[in-house]
PAFI-952352 format. One record per atom (N, C-alpha, C): residue in one letter; x, y, z. Coordinates in steps of 0.2 Angstrom, whole numbers, plus 5000, padded with zeros to 4 digits. Layout:
N
AXYZ/...
***
This chain:
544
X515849675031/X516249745032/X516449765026/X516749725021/X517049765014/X516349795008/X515949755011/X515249795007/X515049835010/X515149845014/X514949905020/X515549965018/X516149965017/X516650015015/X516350025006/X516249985004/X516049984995/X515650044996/X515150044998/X514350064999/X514350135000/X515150125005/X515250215007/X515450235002/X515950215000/X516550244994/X515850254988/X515450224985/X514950224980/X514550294985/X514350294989/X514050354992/X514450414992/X515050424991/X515550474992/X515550494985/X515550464980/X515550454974/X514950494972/X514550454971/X513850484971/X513750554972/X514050574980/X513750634982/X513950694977/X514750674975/X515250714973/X514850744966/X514450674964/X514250694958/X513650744957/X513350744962/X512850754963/X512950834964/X513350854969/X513850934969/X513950944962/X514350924958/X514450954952/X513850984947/X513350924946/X512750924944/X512350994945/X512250994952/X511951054953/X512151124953/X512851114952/X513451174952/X513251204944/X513351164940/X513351174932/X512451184931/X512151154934/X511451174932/X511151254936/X511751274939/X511451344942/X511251414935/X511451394929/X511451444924/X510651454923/X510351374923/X509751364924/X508951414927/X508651444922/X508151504926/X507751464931/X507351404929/X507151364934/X507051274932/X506751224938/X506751174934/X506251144937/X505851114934/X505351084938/X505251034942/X506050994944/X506050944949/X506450974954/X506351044954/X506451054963/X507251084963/X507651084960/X508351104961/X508451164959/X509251194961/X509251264961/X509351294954/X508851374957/X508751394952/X509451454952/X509251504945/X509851554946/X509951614951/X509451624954/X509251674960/X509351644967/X509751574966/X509751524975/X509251494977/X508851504974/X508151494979/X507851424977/X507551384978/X507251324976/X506551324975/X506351264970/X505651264970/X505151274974/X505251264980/X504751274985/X504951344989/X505251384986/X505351494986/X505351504982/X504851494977/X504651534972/X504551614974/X504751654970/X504751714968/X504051754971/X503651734968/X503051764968/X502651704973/X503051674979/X502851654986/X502551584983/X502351554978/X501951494978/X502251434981/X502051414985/X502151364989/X502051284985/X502651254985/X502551174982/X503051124987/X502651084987/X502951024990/X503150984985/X503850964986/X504350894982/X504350834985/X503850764985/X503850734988/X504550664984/X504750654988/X505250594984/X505150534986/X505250464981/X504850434983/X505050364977/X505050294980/X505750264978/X505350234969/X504850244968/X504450214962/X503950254959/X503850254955/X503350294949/X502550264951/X501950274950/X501350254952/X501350204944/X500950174946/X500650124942/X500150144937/X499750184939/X499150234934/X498850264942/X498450304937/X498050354941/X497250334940/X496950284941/X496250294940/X496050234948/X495950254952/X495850224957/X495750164958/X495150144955/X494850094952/X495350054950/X495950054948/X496349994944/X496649994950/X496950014954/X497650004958/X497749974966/X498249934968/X498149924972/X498749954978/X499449964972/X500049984976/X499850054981/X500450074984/X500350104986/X500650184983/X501250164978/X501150214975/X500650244970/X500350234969/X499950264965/X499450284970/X499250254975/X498650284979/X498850344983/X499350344984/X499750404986/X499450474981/X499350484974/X499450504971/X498650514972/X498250494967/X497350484969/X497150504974/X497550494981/X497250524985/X497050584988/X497550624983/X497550694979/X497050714978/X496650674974/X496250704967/X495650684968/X495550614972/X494850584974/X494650604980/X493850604979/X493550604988/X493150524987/X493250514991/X492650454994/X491950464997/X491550424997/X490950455000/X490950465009/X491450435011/X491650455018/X492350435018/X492750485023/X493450475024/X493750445031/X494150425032/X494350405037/X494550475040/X494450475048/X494950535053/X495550515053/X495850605052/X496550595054/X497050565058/X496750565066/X497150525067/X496950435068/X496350395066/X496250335068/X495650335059/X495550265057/X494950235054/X494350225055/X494150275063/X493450275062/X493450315056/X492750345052/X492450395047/X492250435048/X492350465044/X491950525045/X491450555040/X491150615036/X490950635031/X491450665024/X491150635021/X491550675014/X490950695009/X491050645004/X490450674997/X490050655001/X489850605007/X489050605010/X489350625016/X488450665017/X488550715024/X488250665031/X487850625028/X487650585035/X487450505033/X487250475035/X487150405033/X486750355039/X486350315036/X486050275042/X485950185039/X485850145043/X485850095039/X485250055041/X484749995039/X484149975041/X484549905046/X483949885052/X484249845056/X484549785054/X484349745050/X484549705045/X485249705043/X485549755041/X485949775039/X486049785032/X485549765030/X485549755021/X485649845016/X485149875022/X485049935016/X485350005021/X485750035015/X486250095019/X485950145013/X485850205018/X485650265014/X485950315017/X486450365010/X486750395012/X486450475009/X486450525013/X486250615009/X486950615009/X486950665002/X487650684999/X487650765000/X488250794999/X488250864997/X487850884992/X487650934989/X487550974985/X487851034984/X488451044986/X488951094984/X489751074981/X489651014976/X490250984975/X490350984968/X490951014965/X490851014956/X491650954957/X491550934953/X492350904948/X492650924947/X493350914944/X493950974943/X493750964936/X493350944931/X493150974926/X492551004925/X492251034929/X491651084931/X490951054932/X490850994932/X490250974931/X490050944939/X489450964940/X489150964945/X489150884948/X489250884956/X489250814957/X488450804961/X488150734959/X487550724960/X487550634963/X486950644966/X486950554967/X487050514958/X486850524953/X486750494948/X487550474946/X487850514949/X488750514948/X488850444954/X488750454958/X488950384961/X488750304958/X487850324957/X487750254953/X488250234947/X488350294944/X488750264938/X489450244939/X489750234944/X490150234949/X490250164950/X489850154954/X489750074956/X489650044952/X489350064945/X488950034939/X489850004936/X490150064935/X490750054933/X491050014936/X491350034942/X491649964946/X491549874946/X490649884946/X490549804947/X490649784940/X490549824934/X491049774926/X491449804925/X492149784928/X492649794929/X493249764931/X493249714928/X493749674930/X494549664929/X494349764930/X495349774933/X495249804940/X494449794942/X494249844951/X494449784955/X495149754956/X495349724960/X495049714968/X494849764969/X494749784977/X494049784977/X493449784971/X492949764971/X492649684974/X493249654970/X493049584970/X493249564979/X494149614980/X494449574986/X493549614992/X493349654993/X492949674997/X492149654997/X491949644992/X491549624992/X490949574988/X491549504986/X491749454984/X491349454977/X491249504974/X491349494966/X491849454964/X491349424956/X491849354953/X491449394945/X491849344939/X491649344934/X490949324933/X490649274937/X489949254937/X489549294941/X489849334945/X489349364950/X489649454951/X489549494946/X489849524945/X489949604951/X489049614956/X488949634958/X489249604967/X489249554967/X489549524973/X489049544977/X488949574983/X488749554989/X488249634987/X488449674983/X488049744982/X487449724974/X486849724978/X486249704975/X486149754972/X486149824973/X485949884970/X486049934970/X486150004968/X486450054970/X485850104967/X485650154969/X485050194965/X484850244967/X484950304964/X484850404966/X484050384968/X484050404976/X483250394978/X483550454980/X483550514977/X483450584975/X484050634971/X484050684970/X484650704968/X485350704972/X485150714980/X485850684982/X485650634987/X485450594986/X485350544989/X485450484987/X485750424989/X485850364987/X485850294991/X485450264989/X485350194992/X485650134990/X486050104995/X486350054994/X486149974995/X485949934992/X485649864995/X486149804995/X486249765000/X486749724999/X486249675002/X486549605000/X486549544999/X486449495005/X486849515008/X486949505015/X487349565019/X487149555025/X487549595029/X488249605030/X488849675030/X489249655027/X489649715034/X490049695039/X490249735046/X490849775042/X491149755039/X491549835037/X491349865032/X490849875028/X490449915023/X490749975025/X490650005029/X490750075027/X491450105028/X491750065034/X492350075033/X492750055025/X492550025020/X493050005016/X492650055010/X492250095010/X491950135006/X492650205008/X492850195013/X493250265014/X493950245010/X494050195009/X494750165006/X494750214999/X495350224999/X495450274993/X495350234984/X495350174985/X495050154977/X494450164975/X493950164982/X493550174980/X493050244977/X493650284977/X493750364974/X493150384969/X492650424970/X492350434964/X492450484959/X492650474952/X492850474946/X492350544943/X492450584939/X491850614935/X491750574928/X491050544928/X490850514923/X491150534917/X490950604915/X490950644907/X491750634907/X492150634912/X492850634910/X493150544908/X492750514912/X492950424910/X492550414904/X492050464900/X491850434894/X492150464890/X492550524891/X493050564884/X493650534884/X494050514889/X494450494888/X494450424887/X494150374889/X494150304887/X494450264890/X494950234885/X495550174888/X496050214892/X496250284892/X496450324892/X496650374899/X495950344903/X495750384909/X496150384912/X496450334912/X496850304918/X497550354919/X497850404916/X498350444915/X498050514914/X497350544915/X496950584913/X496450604919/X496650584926/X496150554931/X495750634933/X495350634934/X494650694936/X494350664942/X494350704949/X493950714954/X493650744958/X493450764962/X493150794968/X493850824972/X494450794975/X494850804979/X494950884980/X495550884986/X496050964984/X496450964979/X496550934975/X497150934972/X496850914964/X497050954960/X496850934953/X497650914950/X497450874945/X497950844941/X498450884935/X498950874935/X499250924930/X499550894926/X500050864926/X500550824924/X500950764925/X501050734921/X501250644922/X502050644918/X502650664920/X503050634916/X503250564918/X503250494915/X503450444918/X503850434920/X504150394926/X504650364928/X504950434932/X504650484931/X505150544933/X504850604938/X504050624936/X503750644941/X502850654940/X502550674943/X502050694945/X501550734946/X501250784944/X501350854947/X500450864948/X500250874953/X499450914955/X499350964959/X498951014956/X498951084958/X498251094964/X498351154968/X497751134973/X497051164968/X496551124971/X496051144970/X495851204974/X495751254971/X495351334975/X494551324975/X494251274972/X493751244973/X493451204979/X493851184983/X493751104985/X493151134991/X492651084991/X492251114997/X492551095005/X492951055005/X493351055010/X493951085013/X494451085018/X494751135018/X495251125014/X495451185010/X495851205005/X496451215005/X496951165001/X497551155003/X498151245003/X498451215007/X498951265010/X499551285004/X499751225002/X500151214997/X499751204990/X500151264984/X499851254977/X500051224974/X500551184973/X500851114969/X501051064975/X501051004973/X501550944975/X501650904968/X502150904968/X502650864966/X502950804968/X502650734963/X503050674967/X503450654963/X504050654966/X504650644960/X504850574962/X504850534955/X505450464958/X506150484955/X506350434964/X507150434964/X507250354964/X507250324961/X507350254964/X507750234970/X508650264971/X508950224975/X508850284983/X508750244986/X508650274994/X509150314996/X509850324996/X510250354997/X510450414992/X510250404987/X510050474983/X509350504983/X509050484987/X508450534986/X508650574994/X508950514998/X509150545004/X509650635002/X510050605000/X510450664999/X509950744994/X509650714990/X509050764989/X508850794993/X508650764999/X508250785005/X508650835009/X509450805010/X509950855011/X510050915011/X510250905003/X510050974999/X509551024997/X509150995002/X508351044998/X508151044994/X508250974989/X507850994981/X507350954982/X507250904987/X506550894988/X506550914998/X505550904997/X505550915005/X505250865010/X505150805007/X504850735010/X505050685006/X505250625010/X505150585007/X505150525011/X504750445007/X504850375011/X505450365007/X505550285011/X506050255009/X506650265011/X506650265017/X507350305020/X507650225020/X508550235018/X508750195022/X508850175031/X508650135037/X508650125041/X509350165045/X509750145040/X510650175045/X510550255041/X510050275041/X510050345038/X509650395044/X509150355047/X508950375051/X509150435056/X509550395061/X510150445063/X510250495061/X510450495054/X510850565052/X510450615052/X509750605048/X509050635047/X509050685055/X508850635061/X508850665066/X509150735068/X509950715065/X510450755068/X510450805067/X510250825059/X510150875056/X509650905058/X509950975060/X509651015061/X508951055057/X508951035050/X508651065045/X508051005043/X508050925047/X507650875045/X507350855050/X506850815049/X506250785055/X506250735051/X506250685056/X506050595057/X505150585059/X504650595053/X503950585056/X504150505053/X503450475061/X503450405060/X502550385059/X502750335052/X502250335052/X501550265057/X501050265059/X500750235063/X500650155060/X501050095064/X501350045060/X500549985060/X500249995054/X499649955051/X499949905045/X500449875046/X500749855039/X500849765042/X501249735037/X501449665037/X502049665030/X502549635032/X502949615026/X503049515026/X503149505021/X503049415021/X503149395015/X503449325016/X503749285012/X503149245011/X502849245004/X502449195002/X502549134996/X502449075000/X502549014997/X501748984992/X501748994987/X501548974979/X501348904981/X500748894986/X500648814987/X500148794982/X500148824977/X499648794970/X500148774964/X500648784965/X501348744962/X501648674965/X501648644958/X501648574960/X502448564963/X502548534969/X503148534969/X503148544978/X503848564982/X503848574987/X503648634992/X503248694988/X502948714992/X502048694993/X501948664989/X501348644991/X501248584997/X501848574998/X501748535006/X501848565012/X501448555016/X501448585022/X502148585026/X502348515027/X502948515032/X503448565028/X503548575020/X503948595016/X503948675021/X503448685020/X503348775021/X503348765030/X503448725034/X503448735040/X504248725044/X504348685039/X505148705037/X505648765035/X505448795033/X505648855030/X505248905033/X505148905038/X504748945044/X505348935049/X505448875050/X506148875057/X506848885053/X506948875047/X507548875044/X507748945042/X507448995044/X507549055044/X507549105052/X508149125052/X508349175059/X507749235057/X507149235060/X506949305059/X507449355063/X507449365070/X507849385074/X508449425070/X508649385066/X509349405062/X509149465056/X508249455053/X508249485049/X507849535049/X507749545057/X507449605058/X508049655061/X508549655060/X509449685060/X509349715057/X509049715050/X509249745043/X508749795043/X508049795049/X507749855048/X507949905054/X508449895055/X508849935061/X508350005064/X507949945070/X507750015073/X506850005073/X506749995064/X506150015064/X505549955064/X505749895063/X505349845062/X505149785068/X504849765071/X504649725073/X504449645071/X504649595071/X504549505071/X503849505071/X503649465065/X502949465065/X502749405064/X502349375067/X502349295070/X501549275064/X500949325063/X500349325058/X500349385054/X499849365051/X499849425046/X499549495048/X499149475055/X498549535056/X499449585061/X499349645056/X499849675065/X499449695071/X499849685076/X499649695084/X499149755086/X499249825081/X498749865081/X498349855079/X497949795076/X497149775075/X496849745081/X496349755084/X495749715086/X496049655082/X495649595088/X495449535082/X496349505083/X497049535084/X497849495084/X497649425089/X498049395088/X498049345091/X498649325095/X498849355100/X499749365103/X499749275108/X499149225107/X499149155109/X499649135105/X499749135101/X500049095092/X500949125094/X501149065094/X502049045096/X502349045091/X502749095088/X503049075081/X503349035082/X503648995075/X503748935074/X504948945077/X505048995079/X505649015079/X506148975076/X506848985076/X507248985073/X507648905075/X507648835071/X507848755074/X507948735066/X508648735063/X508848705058/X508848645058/X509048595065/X508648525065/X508048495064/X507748565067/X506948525066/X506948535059/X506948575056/X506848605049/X507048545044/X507748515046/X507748465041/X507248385042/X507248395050/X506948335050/X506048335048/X505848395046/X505248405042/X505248405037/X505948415033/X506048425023/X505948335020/X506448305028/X506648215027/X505848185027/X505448225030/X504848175033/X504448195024/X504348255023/X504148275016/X504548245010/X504848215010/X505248185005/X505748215003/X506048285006/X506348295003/X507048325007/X507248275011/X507948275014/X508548305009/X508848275006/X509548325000/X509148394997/X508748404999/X508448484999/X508548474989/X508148564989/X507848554982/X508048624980/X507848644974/X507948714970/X507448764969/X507348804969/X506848864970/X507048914969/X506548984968/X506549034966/X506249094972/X506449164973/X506149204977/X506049274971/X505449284970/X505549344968/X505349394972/X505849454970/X505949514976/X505749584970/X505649634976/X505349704972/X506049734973/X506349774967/X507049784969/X506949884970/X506249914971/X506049964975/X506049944984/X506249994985/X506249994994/X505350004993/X505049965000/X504349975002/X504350005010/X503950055010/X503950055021/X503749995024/X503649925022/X503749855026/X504449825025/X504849845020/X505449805018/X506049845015/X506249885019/X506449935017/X507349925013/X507449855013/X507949835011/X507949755008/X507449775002/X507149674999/X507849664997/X508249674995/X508849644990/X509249614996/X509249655000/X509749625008/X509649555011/X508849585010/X508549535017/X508549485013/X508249475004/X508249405000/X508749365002/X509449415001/X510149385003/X510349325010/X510049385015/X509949345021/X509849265019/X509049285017/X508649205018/X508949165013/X509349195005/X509649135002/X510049095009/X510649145010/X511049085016/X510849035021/X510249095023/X510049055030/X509648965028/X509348965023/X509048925020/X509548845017/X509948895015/X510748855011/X510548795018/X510948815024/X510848775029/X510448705030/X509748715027/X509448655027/X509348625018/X510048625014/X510048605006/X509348675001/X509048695004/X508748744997/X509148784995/X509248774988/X509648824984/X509248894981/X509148944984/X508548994982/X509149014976/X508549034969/X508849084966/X508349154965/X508649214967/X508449274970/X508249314961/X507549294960/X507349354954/X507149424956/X507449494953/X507349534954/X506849574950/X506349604951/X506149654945/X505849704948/X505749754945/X505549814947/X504649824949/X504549864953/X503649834955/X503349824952/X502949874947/X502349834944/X502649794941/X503249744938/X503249684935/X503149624940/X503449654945/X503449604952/X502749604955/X502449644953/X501649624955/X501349564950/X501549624943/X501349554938/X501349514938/X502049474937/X502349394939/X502049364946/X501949394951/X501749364959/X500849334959/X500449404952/X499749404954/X499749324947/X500349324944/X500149264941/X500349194941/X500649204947/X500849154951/X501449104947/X501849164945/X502549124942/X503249114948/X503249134953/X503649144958/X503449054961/X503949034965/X503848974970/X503749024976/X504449054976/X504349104985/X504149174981/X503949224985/X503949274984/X504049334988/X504249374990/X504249454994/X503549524993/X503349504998/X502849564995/X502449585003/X502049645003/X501849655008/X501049685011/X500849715013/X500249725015/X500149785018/X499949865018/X499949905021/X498949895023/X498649915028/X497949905030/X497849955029/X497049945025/X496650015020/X496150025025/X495849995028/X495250005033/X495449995039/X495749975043/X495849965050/X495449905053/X495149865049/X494949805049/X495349715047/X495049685051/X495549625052/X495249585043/X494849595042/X494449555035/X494949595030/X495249655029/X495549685025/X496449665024/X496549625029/X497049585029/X497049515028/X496549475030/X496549395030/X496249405026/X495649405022/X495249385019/X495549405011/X495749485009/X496149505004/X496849455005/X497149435007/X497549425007/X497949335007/X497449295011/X497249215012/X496649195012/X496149215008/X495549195007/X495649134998/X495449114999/X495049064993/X494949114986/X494649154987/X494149194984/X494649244980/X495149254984/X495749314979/X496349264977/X496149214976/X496749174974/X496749174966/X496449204964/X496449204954/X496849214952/X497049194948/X497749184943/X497749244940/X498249294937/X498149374934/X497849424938/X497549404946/X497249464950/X497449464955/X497849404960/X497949374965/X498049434972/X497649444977/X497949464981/X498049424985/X497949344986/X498449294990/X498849264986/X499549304986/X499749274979/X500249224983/X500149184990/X500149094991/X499949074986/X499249094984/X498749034981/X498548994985/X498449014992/X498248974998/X497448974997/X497148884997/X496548894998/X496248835002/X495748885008/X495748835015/X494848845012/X494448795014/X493948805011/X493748835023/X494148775027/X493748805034/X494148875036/X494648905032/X494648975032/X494249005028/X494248985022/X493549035022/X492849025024/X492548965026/X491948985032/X492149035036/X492749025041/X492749075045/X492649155043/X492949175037/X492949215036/X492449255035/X491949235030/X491449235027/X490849275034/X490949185039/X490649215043/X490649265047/X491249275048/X491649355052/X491649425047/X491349405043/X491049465037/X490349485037/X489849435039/X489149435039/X488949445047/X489449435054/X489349465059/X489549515062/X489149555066/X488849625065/X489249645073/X489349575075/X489549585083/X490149575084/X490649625085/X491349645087/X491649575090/X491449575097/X491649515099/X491649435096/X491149435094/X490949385091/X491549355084/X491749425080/X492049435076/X492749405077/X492849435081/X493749445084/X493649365085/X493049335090/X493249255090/X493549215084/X493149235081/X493249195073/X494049215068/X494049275070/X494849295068/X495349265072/X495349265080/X495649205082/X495749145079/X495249125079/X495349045075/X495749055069/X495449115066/X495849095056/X496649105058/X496649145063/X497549155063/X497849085064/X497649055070/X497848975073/X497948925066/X497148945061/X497348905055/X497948905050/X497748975049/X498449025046/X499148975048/X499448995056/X500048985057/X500148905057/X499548855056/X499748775054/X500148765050/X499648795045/X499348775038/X500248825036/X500448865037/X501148915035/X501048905028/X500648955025/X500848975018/X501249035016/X501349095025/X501749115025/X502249105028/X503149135028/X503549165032/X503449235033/X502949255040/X502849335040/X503349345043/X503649405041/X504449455042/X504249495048/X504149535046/X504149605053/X503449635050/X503349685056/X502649755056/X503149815057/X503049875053/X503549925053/X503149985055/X503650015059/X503350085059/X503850135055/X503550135048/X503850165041/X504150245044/X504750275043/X505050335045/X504750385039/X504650435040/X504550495034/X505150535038/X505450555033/X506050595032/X505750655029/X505850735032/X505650795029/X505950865032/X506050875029/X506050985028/X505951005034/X506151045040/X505751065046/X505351105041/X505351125036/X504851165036/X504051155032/X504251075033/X503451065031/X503151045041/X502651075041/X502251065045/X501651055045/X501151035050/X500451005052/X500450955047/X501050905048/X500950845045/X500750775047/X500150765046/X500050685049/X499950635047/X500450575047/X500150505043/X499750495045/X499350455039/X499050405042/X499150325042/X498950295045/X499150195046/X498850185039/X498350205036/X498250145029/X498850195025/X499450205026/X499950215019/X499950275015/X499450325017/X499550375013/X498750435016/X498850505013/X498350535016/X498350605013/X497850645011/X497750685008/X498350765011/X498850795004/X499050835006/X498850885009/X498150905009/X497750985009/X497951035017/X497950965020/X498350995029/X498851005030/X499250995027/X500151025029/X500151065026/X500751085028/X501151185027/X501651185027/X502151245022/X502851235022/X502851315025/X503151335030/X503451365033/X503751435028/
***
């Protein structure tokens, strides 16, 4: 209760200052992060009608070159600027056309051939062609920061190509694909937005340097990057698609949740994630805001580092610390929005397995699995946490807090390291954490883009990890492997069955909740739809 009054009085505080801020800054003709200008009016009533979106939003992007990223802030941005060769529908993961206009595959399943448009130029004028995409792939497969090359299509240092044997313009917009073996999400994982095609002449001018400089096919052209602070891409008048409604968006980071809220109050921006959950309510009440939710494809989880010698590398260890924590208790903290998550696939995939009994909540059984492990007087440890709000875990600093206590219970003495995200990527993908905090939004609508990115053998690399367990089952990944190589749905979903059962033995995680992430916004942004993989092209919405 007295952190609870603290938290208000800091909020009352804050706001006050934020009133004066904007008072004193009225002398001001205009300002590029959205607030008031000298005529009343804000960023988004401009004078001469130009329409901008202020998106807020609790972290800065990582880089802009798609190919290197995997957060979700930075793909937020990208997905501006890049098109894919096919995109997912608005409202669901089937695909549909983008830079290719139709596509067929041979029985086998090895060889995909795709016709492109011929009416597509780059946001630096250059005509887009099949020869543009091989160069594409080309770049992708040596590339070993194309993290999502390797997780998709099990590229390694020795095999650089992975399971894609060729890419090659059989005409000017045509392009033939040959893979290795057959591969059932191929084409869904082609729409994922990393997989964005780039314009060659602008990745050879700039260099090291692309990655802040990014050039697309998208609606949205790139304009400006202040770090840490905002964002800015303008529409394209160009776009062969339909052509954005709004001529600027602006993503501004705000880092604390409650001040970007009261931003949103104010009108100095008009969207934003990262609401805090006891905000939600308010949002509703007001007349001037709308509560959109987004469609919940996500997981948040507590991953235990079983490639560290010591007590996370034993099973009863980690099955202990599965019942030594009240989940029940710590989906409180997502008041409202989050649901108890027992696997890592959430419930809206094909393929869940709702057989699988979580391990629930028995501080007796918990120790009497630490005493069977050796390690009854309990032991010392580390969690590190992202100190940005995420739409899976909209309150990491809290929740860490929770599980320090809950854990105390059976003698683990957790010490809670904080960092900011992309350090907290860095540190986790190098496997310097015992526990960790991290989560998973779904890119493709596929069960293989969760288990396999995520608990496969194959993404456990040190410096790239997207199993940052470092869990490695050799009869998980048969399974997987072969639920990658089969073409037959059902069949599939069998095999995912199984991987889950092993998963929940074997507890390399404690999954936390699946979320239905709230978007907080302006009544006057409209025709806005999320989508379940985390982000989605501005060009459809409209500000009133």
């Amino acid at each position: 209760m007295r952190k609870r009054n603290l938290l208000s009085l800091f909020t009352l505080l804050l706001f006050f200052v934020l009133v004066v801020s904007a008072c004193s800054s009225n002398s001001s003709s205009s300002n590029s992060n959205g607030t008031d200008k000298s005529d009343g009016s804000t960023e988004t009533e401009k004078t001469d009608g130009e329409k901008t979106l202020i998106f807020g939003r609790g972290a800065d992007s990582i880089q802009l070159d798609p190919s290197k990223i995997t957060d979700g802030e930075s793909i937020y941005v990208t997905n501006q600027i890049y098109d894919t060769l096919v995109r997912y529908k608005e409202e669901n993961t089937e695909v549909r056309p983008a830079l290719a206009t139709e596509w067929n595959v041979s029985d086998d399943g090895l060889t995909w051939t795709f016709q492109l448009r011929d009416d597509v130029k780059f946001h630096d004028g250059n005509d887009f062609s099949a020869e543009d995409v091989v160069y594409n792939f080309e770049r992708w497969a040596t590339s070993a920061e194309f993290i999502y090359y390797g997780y998709m299509f099990g590229a390694s240092e020795d095999d650089l190509g992975g399971i894609i044997e060729k890419v090659e313009a059989t005409g000017d917009y045509e392009v033939t694909i040959t893979l290795s073996e057959p591969n059932a999400p191929f084409l869904q994982t082609l729409a994922m937005p990393p997989f964005g095609i780039a314009s060659p002449e602008a990745v050879e001018k700039y260099g090291e340097d692309y990655f802040k400089n990014p050039v697309g096919t998208g609606p949205f052209v790139f304009d400006e990057w202040v770090p840490d602070d905002s964002i800015t891409v303008t529409k394209n008048d160009d776009y062969f698609g339909e052509v954005a409604n709004v001529e600027k968006v602006i993503f501004r980071t705000i880092p604390d949740n409650g001040a970007r809220f009261m931003e949103l109050q104010s009108g100095s921006i008009d969207m934003m994630t990262g609401l805090n959950p006891q905000d939600i309510q308010t949002a509703e009440d007001d007349e001037n805001l709308q509560i959109i939710r987004r469609p919940s494809m996500n997981v948040s989880y507590l991953a235990m580092n079983t490639e560290k010698e010591g007590p996370m590398s034993e099973k009863l260890v980690r099955q202990a610390i599965n019942l030594a924590i009240d989940k029940e208790k710590l989906i409180t903290l997502y008041e409202g929005i989050g649901k108890p998550a027992k696997n890592p696939l959430p419930p809206s995939l094909w393929g869940y397995n709702d057989d699988i009994e979580d391990y629930g909540y028995d501080v007796e059984e918990a120790k009497k699995l630490l005493a069977e492990a050796g390690y009854a007087d309990g032991f010392d440890t580390n969690l590190y946490i992202f100190s940005n709000p995420r739409d899976y875990m909209p309150q990491p600093k809290v929740t860490a807090q929770a599980i320090q206590e809950m854990l105390k219970e059976v003698n683990i003495n957790v010490e809670i390291v904080e960092n900011d995200w992309d350090t907290h990527l860095a540190a986790t993908e190098n496997g310097e954490h015992d526990m960790a905090f991290l989560g998973w939004t779904g890119d493709n609508g596929d069960p293989d883009n969760f288990l396999y990115v995520l608990l496969d053998k194959d993404n456990a690399k040190m410096g790239s990890a997207g199993n940052i367990a470092f869990y490695k089952s050799d009869e998980l990944h048969d399974l997987l492997k072969q639920a990658q190589t089969e073409m037959d749905q059902e069949k599939r979903t069998e095999l995912y069955l199984q991987a889950q059962e092993l998963i929940h033995e074997d507890a390399p995680w404690f999954p936390i909740a699946h979320t239905t992430p709230p978007i907080a916004a302006s009544k006057k942004v409209v025709d806005y739809v999320p989508h379940a993989t985390g982000s989605e092209p501005f060009n459809l919405l409209n500000i009133k």
